[in-house]
Backbone as numpy.savetxt, mean C-alpha at the origin, in Angstrom:
# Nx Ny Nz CAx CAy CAz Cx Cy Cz
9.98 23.72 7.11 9.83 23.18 5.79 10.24 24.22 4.77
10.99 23.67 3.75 11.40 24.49 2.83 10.14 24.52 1.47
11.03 25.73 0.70 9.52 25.75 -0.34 9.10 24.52 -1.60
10.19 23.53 -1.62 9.17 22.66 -2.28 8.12 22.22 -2.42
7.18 22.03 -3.19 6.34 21.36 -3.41 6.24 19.60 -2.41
5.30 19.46 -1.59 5.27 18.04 -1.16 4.43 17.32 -2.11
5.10 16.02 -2.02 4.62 14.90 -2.99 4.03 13.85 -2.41
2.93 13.45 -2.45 2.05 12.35 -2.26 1.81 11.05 -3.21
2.18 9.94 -2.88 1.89 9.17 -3.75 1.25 7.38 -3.22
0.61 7.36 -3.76 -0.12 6.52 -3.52 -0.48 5.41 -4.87
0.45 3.78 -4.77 -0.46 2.91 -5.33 -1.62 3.03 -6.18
-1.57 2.97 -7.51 -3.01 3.07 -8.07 -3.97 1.71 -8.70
-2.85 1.05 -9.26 -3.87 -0.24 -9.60 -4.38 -1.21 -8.50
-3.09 -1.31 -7.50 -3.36 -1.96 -5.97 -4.21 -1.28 -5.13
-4.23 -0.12 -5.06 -5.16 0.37 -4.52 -6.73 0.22 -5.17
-7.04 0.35 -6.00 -8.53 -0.27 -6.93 -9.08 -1.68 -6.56
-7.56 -2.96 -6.95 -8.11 -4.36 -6.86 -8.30 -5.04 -5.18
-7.66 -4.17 -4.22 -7.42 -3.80 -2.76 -9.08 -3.88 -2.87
-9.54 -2.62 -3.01 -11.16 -2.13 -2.40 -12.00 -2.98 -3.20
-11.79 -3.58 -4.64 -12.60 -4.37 -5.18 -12.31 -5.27 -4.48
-11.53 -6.15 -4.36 -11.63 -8.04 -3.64 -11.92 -7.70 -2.47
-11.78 -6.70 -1.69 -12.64 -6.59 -0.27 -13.95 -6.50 -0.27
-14.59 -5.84 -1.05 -16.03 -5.56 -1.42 -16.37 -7.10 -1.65
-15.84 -7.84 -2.88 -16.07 -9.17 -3.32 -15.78 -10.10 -2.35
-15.09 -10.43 -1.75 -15.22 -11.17 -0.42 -15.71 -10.52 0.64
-16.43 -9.75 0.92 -17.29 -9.17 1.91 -18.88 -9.84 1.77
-19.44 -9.31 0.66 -20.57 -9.81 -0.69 -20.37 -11.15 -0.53
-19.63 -12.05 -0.46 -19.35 -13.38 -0.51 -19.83 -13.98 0.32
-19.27 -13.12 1.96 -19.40 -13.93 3.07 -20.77 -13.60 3.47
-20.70 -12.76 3.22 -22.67 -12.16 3.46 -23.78 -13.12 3.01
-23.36 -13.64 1.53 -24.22 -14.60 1.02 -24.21 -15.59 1.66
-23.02 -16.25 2.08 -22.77 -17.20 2.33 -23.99 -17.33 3.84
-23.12 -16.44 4.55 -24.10 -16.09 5.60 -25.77 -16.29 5.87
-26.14 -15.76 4.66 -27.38 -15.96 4.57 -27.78 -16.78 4.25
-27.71 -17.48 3.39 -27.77 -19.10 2.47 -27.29 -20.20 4.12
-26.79 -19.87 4.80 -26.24 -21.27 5.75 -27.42 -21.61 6.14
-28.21 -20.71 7.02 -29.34 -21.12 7.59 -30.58 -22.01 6.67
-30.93 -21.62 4.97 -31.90 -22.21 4.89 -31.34 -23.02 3.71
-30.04 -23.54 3.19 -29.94 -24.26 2.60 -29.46 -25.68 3.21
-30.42 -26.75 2.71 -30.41 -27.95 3.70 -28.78 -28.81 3.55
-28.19 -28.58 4.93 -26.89 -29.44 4.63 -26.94 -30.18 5.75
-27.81 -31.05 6.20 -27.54 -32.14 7.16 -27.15 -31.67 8.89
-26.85 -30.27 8.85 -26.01 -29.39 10.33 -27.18 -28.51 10.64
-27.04 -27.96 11.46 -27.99 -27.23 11.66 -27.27 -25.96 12.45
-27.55 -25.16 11.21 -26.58 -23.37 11.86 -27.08 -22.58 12.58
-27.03 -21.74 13.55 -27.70 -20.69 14.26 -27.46 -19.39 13.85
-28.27 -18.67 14.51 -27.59 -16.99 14.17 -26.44 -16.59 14.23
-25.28 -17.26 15.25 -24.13 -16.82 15.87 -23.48 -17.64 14.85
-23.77 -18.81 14.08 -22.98 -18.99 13.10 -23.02 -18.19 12.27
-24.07 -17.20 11.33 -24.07 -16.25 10.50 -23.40 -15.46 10.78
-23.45 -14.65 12.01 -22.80 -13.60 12.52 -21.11 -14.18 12.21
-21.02 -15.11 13.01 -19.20 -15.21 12.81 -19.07 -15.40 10.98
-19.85 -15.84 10.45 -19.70 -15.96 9.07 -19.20 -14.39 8.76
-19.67 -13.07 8.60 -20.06 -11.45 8.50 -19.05 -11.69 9.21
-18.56 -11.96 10.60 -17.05 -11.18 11.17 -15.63 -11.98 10.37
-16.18 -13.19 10.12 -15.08 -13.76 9.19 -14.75 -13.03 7.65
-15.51 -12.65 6.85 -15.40 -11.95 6.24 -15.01 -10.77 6.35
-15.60 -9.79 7.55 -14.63 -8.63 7.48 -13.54 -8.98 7.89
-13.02 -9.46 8.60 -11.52 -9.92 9.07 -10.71 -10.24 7.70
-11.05 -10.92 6.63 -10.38 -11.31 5.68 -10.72 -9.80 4.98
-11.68 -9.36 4.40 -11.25 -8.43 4.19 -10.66 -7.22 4.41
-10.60 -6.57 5.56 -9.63 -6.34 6.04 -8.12 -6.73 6.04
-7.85 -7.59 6.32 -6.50 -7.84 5.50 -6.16 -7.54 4.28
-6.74 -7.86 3.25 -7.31 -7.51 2.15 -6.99 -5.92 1.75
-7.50 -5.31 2.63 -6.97 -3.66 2.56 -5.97 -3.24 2.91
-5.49 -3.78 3.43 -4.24 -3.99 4.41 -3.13 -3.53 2.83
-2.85 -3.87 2.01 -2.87 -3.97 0.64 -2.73 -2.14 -0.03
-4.10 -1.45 0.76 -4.45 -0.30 -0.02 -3.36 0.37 1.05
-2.45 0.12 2.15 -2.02 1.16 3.05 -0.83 1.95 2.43
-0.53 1.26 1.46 1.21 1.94 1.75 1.18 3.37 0.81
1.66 4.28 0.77 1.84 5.73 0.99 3.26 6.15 0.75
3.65 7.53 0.37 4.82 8.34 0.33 4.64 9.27 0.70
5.12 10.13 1.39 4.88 11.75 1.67 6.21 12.31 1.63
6.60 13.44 0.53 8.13 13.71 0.46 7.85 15.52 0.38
9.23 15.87 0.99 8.81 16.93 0.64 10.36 17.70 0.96
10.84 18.74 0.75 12.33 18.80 0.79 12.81 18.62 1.96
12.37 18.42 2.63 13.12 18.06 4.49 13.20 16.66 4.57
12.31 15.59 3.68 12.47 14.37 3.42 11.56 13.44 3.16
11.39 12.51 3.31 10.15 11.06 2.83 9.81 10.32 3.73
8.42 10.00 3.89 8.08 9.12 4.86 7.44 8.39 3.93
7.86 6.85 4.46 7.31 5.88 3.37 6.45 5.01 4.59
4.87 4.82 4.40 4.32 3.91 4.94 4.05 3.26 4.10
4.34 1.48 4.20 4.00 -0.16 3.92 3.06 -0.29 4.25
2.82 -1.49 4.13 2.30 -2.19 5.06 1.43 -2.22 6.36
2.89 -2.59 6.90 2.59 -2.40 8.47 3.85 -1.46 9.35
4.52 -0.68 8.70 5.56 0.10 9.50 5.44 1.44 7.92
5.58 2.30 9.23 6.08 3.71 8.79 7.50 4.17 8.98
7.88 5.08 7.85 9.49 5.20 8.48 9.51 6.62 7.95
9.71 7.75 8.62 10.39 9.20 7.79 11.86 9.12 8.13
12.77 9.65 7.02 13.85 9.51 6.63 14.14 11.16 6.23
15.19 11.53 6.74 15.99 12.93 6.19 16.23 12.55 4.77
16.69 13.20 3.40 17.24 12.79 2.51 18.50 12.79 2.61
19.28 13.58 3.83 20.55 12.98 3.85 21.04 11.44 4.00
19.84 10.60 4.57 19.96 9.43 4.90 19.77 8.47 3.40
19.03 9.44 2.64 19.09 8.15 1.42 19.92 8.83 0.42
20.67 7.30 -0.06 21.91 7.80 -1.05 20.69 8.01 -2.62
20.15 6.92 -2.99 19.53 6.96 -4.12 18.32 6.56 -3.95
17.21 6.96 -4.91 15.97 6.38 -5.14 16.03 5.54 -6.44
15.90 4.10 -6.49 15.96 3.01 -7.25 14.97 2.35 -7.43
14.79 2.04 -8.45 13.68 0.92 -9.46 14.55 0.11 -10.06
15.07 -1.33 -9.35 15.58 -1.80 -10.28 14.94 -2.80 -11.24
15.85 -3.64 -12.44 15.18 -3.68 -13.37 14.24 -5.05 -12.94
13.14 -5.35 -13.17 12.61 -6.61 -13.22 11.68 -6.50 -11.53
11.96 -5.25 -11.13 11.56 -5.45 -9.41 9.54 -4.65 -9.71
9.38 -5.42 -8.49 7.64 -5.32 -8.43 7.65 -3.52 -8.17
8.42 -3.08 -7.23 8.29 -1.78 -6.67 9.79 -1.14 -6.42
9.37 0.61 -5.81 11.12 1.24 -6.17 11.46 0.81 -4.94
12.55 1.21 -4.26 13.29 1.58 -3.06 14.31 2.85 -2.97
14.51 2.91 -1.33 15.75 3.97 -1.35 16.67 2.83 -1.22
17.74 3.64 -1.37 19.20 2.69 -1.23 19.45 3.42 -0.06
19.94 2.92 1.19 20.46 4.02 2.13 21.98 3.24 2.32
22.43 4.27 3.38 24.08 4.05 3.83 24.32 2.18 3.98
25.50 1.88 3.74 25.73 0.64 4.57 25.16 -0.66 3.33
24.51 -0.52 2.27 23.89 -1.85 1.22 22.67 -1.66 2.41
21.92 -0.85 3.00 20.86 -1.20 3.36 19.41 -0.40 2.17
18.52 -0.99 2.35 17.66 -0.33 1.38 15.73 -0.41 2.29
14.73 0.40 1.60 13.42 0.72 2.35 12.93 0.35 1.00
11.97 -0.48 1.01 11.27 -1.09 -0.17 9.78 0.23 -0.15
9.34 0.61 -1.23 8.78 1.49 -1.75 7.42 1.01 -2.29
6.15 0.61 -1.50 5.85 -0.13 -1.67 4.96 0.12 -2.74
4.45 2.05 -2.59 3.56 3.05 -3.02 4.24 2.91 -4.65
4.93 2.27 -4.90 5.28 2.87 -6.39 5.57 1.59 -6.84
4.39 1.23 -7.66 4.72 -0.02 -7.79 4.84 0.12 -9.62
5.43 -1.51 -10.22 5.68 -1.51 -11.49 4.64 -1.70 -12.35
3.34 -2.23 -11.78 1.99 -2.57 -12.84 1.33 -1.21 -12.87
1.67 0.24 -12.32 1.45 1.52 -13.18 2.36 2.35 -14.05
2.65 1.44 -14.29 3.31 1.93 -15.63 4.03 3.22 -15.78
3.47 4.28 -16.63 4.23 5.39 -16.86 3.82 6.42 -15.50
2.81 6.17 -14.89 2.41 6.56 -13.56 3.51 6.85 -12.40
4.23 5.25 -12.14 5.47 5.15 -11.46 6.71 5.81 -11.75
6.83 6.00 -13.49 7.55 6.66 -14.00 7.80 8.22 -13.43
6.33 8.83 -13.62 6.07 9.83 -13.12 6.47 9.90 -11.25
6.33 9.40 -11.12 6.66 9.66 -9.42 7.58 9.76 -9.06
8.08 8.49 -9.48 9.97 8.41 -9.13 10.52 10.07 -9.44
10.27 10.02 -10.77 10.73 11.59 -11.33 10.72 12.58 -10.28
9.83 12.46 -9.93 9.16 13.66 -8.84 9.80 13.45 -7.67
9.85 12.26 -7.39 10.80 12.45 -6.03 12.47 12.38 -6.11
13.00 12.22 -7.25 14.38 11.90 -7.81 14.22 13.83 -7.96
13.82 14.57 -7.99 13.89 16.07 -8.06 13.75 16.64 -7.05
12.80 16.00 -6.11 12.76 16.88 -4.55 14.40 16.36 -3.91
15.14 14.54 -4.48 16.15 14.38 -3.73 17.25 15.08 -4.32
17.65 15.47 -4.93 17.97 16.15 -6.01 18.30 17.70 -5.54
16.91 18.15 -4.96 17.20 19.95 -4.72 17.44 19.89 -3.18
17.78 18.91 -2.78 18.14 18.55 -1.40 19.26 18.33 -1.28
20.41 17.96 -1.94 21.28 17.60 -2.44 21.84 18.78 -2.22
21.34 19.77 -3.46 22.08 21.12 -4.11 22.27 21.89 -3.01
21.37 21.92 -2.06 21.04 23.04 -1.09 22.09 22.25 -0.15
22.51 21.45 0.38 23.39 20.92 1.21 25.11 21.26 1.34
């Protein structure tokens, strides 16, 4: 590793409404849970219905977080961008540009070929935040560049 500075970046408003609506549909199913057994609806629920009630809820929420995963880690040898559900580290020789284009939810790299890695960590509802990042990694790609 060379002496740049590594950059971390991480989602900030998605990451907040991520752990809040999981909490809130967690809280939900819990009630719900509890309320089945003694509120009179004609059925008659058991414990193992409550229980799957509590695993139904974490399951949804969980997904739910699923939301808080995606990540950047850059640093002058290159970027690993975790989504979702896939991780990818990339040399910066492999990406031509780092792009935000206009009207888009989040950045991307542009790589060789019209192919591109959607950016999921940098999204457009933080505002001057995202601003800030891109910057930061448009300078690590940048002194990667020079040194080449």
């Amino acid at each position: 590793m060379s002496g740049a500075a590594p950059v971390v970046i991480r989602p900030f408003k998605v990451l907040v409404s991520a752990w809040v609506g999981a909490a809130v549909i967690m809280a939900l199913f819990v009630v719900i849970a509890v309320y089945l057994r003694v509120t009179p609806t004609g059925v008659f629920f058991r414990l193992a219905d409550q229980v799957a009630m509590v695993v139904l809820g974490l399951l949804i929420a969980g997904g739910v977080l699923l939301l808080a995963r995606p990540r950047v880690r850059a640093d002058a040898d290159g970027i690993e961008v975790r989504n979702i559900l896939a991780t990818r580290r990339l040399p910066w020789e492999l990406v031509v540009r780092i792009a935000f284009p206009d009207g888009a939810s989040w950045a991307r790299l542009d790589l060789p070929d019209d192919e591109y890695l959607p950016v999921l960590a940098i999204q457009a509802v933080d505002g001057q935040r995202a601003v800030n990042e891109i910057t930061a990694l448009r300078k690590l790609h940048a002194a990667s560049r020079s040194r080449s």
